[in-house]
C-alpha positions in Angstrom: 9.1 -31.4 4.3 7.5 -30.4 7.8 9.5 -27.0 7.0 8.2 -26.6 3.6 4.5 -27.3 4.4 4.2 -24.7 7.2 5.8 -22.1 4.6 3.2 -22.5 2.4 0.3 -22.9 5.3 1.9 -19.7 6.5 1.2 -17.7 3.2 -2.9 -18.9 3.2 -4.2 -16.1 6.0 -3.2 -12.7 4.0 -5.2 -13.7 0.7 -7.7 -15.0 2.3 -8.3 -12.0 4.7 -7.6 -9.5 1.5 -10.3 -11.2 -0.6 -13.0 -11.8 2.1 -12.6 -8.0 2.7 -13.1 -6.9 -0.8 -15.9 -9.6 -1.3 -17.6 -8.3 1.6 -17.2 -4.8 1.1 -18.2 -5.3 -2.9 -21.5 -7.0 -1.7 -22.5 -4.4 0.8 -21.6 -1.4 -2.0 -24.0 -3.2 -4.1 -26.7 -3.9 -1.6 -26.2 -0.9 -0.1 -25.6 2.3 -3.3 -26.9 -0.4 -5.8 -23.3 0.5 -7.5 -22.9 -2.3 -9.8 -19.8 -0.5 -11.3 -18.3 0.1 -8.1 -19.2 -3.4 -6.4 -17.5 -4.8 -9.5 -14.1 -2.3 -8.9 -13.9 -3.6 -5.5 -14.4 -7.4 -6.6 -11.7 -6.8 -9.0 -8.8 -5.5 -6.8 -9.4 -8.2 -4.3 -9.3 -10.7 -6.9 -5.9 -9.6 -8.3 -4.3 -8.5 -4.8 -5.2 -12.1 -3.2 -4.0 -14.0 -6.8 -0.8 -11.9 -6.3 -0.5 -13.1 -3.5 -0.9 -16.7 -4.0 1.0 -16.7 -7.3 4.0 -15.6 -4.9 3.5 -18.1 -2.2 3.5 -21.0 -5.5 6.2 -19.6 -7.0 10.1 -20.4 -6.3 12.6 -17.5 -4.5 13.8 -16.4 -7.8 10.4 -16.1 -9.6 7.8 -15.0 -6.5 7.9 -11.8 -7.9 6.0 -12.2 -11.0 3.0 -12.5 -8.4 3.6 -9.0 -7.0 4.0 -7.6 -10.3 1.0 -8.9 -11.4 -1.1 -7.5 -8.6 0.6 -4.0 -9.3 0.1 -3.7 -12.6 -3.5 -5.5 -12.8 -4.8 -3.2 -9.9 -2.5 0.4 -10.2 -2.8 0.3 -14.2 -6.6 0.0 -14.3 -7.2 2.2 -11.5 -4.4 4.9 -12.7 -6.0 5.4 -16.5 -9.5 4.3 -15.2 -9.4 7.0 -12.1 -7.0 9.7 -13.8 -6.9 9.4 -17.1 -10.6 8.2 -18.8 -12.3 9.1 -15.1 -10.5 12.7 -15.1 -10.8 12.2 -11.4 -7.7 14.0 -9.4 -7.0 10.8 -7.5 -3.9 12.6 -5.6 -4.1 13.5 -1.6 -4.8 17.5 -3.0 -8.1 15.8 -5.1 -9.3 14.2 -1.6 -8.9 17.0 0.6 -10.7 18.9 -2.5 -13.9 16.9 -2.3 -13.6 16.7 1.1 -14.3 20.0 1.6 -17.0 20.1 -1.4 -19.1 17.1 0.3 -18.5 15.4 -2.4 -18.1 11.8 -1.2 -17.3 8.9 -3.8 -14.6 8.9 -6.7 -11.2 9.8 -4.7 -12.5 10.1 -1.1 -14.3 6.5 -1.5 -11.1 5.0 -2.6 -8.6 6.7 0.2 -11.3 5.8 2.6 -10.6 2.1 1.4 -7.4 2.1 0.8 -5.7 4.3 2.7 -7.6 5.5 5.7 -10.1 2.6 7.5 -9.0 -0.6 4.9 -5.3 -0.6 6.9 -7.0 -1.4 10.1 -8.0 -4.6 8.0 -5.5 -4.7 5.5 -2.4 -2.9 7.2 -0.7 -1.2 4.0 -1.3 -3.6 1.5 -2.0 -1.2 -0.7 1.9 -0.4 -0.6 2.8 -3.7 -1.3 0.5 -4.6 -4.2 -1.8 -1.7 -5.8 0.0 1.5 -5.6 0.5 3.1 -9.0 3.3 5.1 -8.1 5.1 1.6 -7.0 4.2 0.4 -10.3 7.1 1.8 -11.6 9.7 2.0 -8.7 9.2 -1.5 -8.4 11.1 -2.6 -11.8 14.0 -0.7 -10.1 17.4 -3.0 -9.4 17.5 -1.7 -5.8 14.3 -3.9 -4.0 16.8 -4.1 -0.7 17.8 -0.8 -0.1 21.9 -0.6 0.2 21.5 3.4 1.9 19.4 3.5 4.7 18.9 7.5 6.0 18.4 8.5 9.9 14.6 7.8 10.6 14.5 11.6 11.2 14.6 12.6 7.6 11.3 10.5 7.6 9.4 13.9 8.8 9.6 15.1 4.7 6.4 13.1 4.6 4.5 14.8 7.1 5.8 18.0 5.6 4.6 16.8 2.6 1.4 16.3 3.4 1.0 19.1 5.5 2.0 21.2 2.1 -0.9 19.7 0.1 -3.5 20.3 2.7 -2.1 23.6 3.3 -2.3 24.4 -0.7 -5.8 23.2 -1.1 -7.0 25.2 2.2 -5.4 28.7 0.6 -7.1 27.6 -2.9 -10.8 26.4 -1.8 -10.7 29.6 1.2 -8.4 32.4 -0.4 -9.0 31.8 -4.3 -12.5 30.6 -4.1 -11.6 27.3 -6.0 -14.6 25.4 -6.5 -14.9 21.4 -8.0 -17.8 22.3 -10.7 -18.0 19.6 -13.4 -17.5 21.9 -16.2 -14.4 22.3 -15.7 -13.3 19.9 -12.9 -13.0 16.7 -15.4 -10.0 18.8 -17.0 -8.2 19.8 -14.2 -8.7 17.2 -12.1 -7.3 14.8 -15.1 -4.0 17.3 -15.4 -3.9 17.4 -11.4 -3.9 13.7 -11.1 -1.1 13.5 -14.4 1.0 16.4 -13.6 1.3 15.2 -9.6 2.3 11.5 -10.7 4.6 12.8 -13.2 6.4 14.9 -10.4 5.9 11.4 -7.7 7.6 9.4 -10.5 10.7 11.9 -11.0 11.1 12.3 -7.5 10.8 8.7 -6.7 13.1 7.3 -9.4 16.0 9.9 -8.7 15.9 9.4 -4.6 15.8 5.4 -5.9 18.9 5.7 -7.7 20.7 8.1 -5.6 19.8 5.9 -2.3 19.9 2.8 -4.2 16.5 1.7 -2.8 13.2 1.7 -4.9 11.4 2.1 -1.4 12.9 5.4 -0.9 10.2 7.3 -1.8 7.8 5.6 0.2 10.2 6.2 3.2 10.4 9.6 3.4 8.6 11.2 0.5 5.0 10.0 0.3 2.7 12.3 1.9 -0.3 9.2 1.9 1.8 7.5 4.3 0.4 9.9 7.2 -3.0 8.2 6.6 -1.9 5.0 6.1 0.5 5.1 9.3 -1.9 6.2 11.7 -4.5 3.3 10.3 -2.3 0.8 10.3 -1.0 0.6 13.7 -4.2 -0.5 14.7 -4.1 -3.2 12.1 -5.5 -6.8 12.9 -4.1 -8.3 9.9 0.2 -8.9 10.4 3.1 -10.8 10.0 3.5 -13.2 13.2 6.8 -15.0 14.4 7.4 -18.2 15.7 10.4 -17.5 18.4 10.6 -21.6 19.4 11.0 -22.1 15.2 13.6 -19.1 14.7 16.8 -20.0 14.7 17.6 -15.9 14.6 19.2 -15.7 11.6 18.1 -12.6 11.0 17.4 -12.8 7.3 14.7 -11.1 7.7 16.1 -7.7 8.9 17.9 -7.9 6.5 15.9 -8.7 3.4 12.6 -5.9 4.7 12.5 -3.6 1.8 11.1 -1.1 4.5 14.1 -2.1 7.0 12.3 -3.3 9.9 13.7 -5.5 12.3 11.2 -8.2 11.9 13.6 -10.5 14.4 13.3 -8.4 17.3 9.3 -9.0 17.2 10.3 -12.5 16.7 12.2 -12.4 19.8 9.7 -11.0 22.1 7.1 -13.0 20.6 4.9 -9.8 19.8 3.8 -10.0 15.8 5.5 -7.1 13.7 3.8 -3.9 14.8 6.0 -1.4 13.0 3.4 1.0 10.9 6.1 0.7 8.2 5.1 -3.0 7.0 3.9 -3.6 3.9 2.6 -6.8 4.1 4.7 -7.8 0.7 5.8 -11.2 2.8 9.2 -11.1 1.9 10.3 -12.0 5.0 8.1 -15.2 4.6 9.8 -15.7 1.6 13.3 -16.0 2.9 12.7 -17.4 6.7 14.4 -21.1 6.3 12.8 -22.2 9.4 8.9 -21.3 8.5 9.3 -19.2 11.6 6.9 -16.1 10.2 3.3 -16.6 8.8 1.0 -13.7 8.2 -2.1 -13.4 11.0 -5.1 -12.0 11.9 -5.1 -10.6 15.4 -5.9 -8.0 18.0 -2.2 -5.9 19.3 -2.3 -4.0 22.2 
């Protein structure tokens, strides 16, 4: 019973951090920009993301997903259509590094400054875990443990990635004179934003099927990872082993749908510092022992 109870103890700091943030940063938007509509967007994704995460910690093993799932879809399916689709705002990393450069800062810049670029150092890469759109789908995939893990060099198609898109939008905006005016940027940022996802979602179910891992993508494909990387290695909020508890198992390595070796944190009593976590609290799930809690600290 003592086992159980520090399970579920050790699943109350991550909501609890992920709502107080979004409360926080909902009231300021509002006090601050008098945004009532954006106050309310940021209200709304903490709401879901912590109830995610709650519905898994209540749930049994074989039904904890239902709370993921829920946070995905309630936060990546009003945010795709809402942002993309009715919005016509390019949310991809082009669309950012486009009003970027035209000063032009709210829409997508607001919500990779968020979620993507200062909200990690908070957050870590929740976002991965629980409100990406493009996970949405990969996530209904058979393969949530990936059975073909490729040499951590390939993970450099990411960077290449994103140096691509910058490296497109600096020859468009300098060498073609492409502008953002609202006349016509509604449109094209709407087929952007489609068109870009489209291509995400091929690439990321193929390389999930081939590699039998729906986390493939994210891995060594996903240019937004270079943000989210850099901000989340200074990340307060992680997960935390107890090495006195652990009875080293190791179901933990081996369950991490991003194939960390949680344990070897465990062992040196450091929390996980690996820029590749999530934050989905799998390994939570599985640890027998109640060994691994998230927490909210300072790494050096």
């Amino acid at each position: 019973m003592k086992i159980k109870s520090n399970k579920k103890r050790n699943y109350i700091v991550a909501p609890v951090v992920v709502l107080s943030f979004f409360l926080i940063l909902s009231l300021a938007t509002y006090l601050i920009e008098n945004d009532l509509f954006l106050s309310i967007n940021y209200f709304y994704i903490g709401f879901f993301t912590s109830l995610g995460m709650i519905v898994y910690s209540t749930l049994s093993k074989k039904r904890r997903l239902i709370g993921v799932r829920l946070s995905l879809i309630m936060i990546s399916v009003a945010m795709f259509f809402g942002m993309g689709v009715f919005g016509r705002i390019n949310g991809q990393v082009e669309g950012f590094f486009f009003y970027l450069f035209a000063g032009v800062y709210s829409g997508t810049v607001t919500h990779y400054l968020v979620a993507k670029i200062l909200g990690p150092i908070i957050l870590n890469r929740g976002w991965c875990g629980w409100g990406c759109w493009t996970m949405v789908v990969l996530d209904f995939l058979p393969y949530r443990k990936g059975r073909t893990k490729l040499p951590s060099k390939f993970g450099w198609i990411r960077y290449l990635h994103f140096a691509m898109s910058l490296t497109l939008v600096i020859i468009l905006w300098f060498g073609f004179d492409y502008t953002i005016l609202k006349e016509y940027w509604d449109v094209a940022g709407m087929y952007w934003f489609l068109i870009g996802n489209g291509i995400y979602y091929t690439v990321g179910i193929s390389l999930t099927f081939i590699l039998k891992d729906n986390r493939a993508f994210c891995k060594y494909v996903c240019p937004v990872t270079t943000f989210l990387k850099m901000s989340s290695s200074l990340s307060i909020l992680r997960i935390e082993g107890n090495k006195n508890l652990c009875n080293e198992c190791a179901a933990c390595s081996k369950i991490c749908p991003m194939d960390i070796d949680v344990i070897s944190y465990t062992k040196l009593g450091k929390r996980v510092l690996s820029s590749e976590c999530i934050m989905c609290l799998t390994c939570i799930n599985v640890c027998t022992k109640g060994a691994l809690k998230a927490s909210v600290g300072l790494d050096f």
